[in-house]
DSSP file (Angstrom, degrees, kcal/mol; ACC not computed):
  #  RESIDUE AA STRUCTURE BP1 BP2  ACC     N-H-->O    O-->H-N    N-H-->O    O-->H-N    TCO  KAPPA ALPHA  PHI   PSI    X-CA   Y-CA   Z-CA
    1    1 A X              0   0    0      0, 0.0     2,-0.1     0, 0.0     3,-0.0   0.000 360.0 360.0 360.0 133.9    0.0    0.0    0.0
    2    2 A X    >>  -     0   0    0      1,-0.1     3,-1.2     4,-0.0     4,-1.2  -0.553 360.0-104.8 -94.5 166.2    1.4    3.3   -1.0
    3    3 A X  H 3> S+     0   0    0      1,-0.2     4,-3.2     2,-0.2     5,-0.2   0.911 117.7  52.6 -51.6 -47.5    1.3    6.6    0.8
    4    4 A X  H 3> S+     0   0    0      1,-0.3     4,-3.3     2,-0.2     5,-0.3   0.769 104.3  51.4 -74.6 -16.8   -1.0    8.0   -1.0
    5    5 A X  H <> S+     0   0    0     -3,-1.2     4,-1.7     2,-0.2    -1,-0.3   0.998 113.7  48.4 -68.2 -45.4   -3.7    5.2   -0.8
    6    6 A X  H  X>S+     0   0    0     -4,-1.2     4,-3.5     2,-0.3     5,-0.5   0.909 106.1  56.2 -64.7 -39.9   -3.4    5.2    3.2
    7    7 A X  H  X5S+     0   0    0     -4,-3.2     4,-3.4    -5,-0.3    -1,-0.2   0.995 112.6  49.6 -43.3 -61.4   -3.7    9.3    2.9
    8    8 A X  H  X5S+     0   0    0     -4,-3.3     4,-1.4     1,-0.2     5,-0.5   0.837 112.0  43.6 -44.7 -30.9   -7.0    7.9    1.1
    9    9 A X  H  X5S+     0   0    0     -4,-1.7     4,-2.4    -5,-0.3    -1,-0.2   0.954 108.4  50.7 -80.6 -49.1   -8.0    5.7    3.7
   10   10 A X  H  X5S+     0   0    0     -4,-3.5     4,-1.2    -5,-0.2     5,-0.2   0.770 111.0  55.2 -81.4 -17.3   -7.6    7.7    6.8
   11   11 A X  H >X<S+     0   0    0     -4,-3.4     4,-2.8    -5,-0.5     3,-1.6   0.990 105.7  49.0 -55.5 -52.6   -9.7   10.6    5.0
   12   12 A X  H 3X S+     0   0    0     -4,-1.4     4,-1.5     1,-0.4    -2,-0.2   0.944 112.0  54.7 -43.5 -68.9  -12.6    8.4    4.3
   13   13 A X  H 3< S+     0   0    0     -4,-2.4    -1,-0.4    -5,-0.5    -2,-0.2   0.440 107.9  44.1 -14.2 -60.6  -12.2    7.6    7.9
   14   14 A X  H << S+     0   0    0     -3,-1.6    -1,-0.2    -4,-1.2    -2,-0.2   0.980 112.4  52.4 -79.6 -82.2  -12.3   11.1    9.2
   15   15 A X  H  < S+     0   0    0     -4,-2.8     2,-0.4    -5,-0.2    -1,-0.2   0.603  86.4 105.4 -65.6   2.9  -15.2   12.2    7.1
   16   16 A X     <  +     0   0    0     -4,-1.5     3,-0.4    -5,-0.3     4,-0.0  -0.591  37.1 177.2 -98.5 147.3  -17.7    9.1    8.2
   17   17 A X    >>  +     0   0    0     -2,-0.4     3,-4.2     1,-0.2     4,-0.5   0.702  57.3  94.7 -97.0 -23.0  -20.3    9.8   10.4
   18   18 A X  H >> S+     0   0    0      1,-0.3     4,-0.7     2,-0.2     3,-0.6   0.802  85.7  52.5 -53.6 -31.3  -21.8    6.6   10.4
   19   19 A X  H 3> S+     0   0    0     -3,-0.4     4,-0.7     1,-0.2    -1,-0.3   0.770  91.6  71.2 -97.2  12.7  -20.0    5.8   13.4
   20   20 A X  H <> S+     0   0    0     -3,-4.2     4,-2.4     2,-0.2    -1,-0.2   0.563  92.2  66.9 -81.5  -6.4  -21.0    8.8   15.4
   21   21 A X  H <X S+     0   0    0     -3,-0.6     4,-1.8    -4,-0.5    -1,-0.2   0.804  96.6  49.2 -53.3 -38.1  -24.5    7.2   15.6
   22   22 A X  H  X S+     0   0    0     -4,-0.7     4,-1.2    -3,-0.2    -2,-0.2   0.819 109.0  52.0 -92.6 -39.4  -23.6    4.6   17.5
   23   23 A X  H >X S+     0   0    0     -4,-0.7     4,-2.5     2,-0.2     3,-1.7   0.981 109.0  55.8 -42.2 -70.7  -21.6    7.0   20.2
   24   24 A X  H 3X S+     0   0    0     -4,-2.4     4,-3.9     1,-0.3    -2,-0.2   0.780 105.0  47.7 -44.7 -40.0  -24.6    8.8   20.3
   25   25 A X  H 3X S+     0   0    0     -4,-1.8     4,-2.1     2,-0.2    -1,-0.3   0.802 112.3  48.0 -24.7 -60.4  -26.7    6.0   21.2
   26   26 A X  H <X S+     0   0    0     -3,-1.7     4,-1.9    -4,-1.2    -2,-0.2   0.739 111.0  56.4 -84.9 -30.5  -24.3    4.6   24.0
   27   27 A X  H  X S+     0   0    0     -4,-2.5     4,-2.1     1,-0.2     5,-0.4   0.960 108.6  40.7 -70.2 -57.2  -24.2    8.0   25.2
   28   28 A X  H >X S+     0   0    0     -4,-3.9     4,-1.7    -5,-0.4     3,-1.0   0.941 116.7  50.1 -72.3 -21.0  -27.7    8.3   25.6
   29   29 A X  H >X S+     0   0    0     -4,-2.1     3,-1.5     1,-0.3     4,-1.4   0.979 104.0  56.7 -40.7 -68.8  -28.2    4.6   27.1
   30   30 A X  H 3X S+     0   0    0     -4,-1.9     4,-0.7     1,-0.3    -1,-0.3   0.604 110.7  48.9 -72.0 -18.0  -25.6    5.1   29.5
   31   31 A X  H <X S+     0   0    0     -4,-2.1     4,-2.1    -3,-1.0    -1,-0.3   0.658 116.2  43.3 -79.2 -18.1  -28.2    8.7   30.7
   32   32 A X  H <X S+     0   0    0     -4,-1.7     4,-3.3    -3,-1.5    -2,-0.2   0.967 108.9  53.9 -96.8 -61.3  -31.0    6.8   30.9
   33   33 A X  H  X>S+     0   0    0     -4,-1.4     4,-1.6     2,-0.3     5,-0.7   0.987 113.8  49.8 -15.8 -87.2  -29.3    3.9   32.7
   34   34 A X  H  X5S+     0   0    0     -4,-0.7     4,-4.7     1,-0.3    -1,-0.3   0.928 104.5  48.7 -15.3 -75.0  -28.4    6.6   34.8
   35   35 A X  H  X5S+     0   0    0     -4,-2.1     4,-1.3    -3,-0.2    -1,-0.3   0.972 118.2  53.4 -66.7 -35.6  -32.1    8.4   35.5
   36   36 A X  H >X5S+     0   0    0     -4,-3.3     4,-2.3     1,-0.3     3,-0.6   0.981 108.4  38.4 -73.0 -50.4  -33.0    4.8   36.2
   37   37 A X  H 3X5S+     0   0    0     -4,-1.6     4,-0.6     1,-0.3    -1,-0.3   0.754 117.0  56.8 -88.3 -14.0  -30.6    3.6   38.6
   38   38 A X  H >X<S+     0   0    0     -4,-4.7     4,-2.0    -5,-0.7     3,-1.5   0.990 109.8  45.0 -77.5 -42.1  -31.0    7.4   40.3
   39   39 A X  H <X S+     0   0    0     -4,-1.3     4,-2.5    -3,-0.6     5,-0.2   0.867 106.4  64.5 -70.7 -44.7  -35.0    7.0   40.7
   40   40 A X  H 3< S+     0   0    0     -4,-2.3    -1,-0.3    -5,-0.2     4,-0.2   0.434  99.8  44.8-158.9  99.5  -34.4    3.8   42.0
   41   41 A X  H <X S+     0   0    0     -3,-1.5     4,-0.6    -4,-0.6    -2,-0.2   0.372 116.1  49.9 -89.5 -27.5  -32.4    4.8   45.1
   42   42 A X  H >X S+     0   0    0     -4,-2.0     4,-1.4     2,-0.2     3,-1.3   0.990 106.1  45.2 -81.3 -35.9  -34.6    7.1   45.7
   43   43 A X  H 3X S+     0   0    0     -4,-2.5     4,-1.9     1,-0.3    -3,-0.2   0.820 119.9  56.0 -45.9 -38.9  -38.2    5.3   45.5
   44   44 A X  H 34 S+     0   0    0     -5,-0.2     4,-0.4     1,-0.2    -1,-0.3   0.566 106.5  42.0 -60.6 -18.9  -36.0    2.8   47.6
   45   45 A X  H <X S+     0   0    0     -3,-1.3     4,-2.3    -4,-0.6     5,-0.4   0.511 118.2  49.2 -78.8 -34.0  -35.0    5.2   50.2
   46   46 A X  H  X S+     0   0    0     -4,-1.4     4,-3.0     1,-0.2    -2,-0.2   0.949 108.3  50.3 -81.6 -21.6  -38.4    6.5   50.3
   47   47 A X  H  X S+     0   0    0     -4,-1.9     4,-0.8     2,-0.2    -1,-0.2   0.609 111.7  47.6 -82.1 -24.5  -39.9    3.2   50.5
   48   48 A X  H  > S+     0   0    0     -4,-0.4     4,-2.2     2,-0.1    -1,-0.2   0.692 109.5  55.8 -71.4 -30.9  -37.6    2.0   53.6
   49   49 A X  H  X S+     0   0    0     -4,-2.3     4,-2.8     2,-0.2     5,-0.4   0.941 112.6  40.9 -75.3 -56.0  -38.3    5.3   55.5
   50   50 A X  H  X>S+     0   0    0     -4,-3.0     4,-2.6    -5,-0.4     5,-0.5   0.943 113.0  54.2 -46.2 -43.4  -42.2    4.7   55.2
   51   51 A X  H  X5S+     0   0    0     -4,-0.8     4,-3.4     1,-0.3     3,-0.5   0.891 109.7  50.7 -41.6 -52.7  -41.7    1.1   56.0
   52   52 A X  H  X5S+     0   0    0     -4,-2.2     4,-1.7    -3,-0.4    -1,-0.3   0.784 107.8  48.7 -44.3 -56.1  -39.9    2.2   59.1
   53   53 A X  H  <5S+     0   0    0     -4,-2.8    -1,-0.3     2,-0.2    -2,-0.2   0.617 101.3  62.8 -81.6   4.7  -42.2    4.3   60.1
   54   54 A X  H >X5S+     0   0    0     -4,-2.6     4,-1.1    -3,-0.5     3,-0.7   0.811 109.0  50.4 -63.8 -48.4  -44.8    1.7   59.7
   55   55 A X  H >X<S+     0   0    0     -4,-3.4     4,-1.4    -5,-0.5     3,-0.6   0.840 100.0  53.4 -60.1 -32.3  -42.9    0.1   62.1
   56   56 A X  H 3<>S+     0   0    0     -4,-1.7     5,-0.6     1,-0.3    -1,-0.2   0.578 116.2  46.3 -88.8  -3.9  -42.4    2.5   64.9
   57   57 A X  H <45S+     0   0    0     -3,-0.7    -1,-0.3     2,-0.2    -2,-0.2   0.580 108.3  48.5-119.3  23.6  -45.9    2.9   64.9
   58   58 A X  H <<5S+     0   0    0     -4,-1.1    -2,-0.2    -3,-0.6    -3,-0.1   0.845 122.3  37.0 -86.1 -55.8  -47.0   -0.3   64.8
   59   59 A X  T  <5S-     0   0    0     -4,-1.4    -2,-0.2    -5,-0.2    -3,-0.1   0.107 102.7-127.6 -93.9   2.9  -44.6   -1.2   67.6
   60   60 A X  T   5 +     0   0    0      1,-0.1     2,-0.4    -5,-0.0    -3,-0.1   0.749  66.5 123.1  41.2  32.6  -44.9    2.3   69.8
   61   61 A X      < -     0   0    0     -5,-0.6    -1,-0.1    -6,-0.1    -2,-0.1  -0.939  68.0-103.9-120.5 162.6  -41.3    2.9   70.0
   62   62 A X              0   0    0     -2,-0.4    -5,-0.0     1,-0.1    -1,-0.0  -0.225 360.0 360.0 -76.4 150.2  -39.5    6.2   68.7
   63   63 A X              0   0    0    -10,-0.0    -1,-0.1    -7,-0.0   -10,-0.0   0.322 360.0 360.0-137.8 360.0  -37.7    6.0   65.5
């Protein structure tokens, strides 16, 4: 392969877009992955404090 073919090659390269779809994609998975695993820790935090306080008043002690 001669210089000038690899000059050729590594343009194409440069100017295709096609594989900036596929970043974008993983980018946005990896935010939604995200908003899930943040909502839930919190519905799970919220859902231990009620429990908990199901309990302390089920049971009459201070929590």
């Amino acid at each position: 392969m001669n210089l000038q073919a690899i000059k050729s090659s590594v343009m194409k390269f440069m100017k295709d877009e096609e594989g900036l779809t596929i970043v974008e994609y993983a980018v946005a998975g990896g935010l939604i992955t995200l908003g899930a695993v943040v909502a839930f820790v919190t519905l799970g935090t919220n859902v231990n404090t009620a429990i908990t306080s199901l309990g302390c008043a089920v049971t009459g002690t201070p929590c």
